[in-house]
C-alpha positions as CSV (number, residue, x, y, z in Angstrom):
1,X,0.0,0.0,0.0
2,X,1.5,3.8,-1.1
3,X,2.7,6.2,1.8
4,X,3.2,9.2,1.3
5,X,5.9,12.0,3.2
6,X,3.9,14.8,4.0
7,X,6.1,18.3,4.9
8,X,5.3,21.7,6.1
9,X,8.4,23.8,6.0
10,X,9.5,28.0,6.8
11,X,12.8,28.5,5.4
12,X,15.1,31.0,7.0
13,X,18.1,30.6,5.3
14,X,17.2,30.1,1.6
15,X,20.5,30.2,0.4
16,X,21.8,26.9,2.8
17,X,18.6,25.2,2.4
18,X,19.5,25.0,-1.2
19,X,22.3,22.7,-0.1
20,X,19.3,20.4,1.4
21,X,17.3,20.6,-1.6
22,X,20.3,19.6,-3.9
23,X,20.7,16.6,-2.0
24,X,17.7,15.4,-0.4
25,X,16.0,14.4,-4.1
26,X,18.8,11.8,-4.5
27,X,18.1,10.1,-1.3
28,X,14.0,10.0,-2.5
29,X,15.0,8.5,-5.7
30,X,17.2,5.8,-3.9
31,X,13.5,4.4,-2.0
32,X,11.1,4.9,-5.4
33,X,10.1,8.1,-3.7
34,X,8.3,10.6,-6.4
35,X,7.7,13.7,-5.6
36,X,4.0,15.0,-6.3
37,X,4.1,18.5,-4.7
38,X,7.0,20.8,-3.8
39,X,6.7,24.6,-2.6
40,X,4.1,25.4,-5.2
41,X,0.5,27.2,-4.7
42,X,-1.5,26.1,-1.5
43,X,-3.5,28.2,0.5
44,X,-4.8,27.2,4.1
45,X,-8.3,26.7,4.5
46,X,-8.7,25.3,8.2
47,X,-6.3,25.2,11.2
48,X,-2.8,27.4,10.6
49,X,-0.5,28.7,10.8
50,X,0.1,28.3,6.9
51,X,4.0,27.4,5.7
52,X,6.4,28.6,2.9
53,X,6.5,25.5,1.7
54,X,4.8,21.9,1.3
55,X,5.8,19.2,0.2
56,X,4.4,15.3,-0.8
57,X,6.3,12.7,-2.3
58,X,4.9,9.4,-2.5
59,X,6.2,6.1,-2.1
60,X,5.7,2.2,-2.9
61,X,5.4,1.3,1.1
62,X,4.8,3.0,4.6
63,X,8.2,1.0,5.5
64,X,9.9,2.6,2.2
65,X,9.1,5.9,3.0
66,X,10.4,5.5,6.9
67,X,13.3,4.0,5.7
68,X,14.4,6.8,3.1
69,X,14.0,9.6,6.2
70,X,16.1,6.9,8.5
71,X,18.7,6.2,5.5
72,X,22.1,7.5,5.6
73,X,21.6,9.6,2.3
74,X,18.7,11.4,3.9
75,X,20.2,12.1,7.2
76,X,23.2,13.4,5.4
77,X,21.1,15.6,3.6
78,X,18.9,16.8,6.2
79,X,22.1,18.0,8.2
80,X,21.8,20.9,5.7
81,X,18.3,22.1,6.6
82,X,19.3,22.0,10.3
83,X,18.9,25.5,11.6
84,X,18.0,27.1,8.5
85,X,14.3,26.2,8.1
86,X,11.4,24.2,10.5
87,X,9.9,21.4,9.3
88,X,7.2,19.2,10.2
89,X,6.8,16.3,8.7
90,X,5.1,13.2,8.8
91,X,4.2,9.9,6.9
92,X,0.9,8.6,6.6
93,X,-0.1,5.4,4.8
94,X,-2.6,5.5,1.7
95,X,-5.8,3.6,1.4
96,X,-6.5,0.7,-1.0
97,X,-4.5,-1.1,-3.2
């Protein structure tokens, strides 16, 4: 069953956080991750406060997308967010076949 990575994020160092988005794709790929949405148009209609950016990228399995955030590559990655943006994110399993 598909999971998909679900992630609010404010950026306050847009220039480093490049150095995260450079590498985290890589890391995605390496667990079939595709990416659906990324930091385009939203708009929040209940609940708040609204991010910069979201994100969803969807994967194959709930244990495929928990083990791209746990891998190596993706740690090594996310190293370059620390401190220069806030995310929340979270992985939620899909319904159905």
């Amino acid at each position: 069953m598909k999971a998909y990575w679900i992630a609010h994020v404010d950026v306050t160092d847009p220039d480093q956080y490049c150095q995260y988005t450079q590498r985290a794709p890589a890391a995605f790929a390496l667990y079939g991750g595709r990416m659906l949405a990324r930091g385009g148009r939203s708009e929040a209609l209940e609940g708040g406060p609204m991010r910069q950016r979201n994100v969803v990228i969807e994967f194959d399995s709930y244990e495929q997308a928990l083990a791209c955030y746990h891998s190596e590559h993706y740690q090594e990655a996310k190293l370059h967010r620390e401190g220069v943006a806030r995310a929340e994110i979270i992985i939620v399993e899909g319904v159905g076949p």
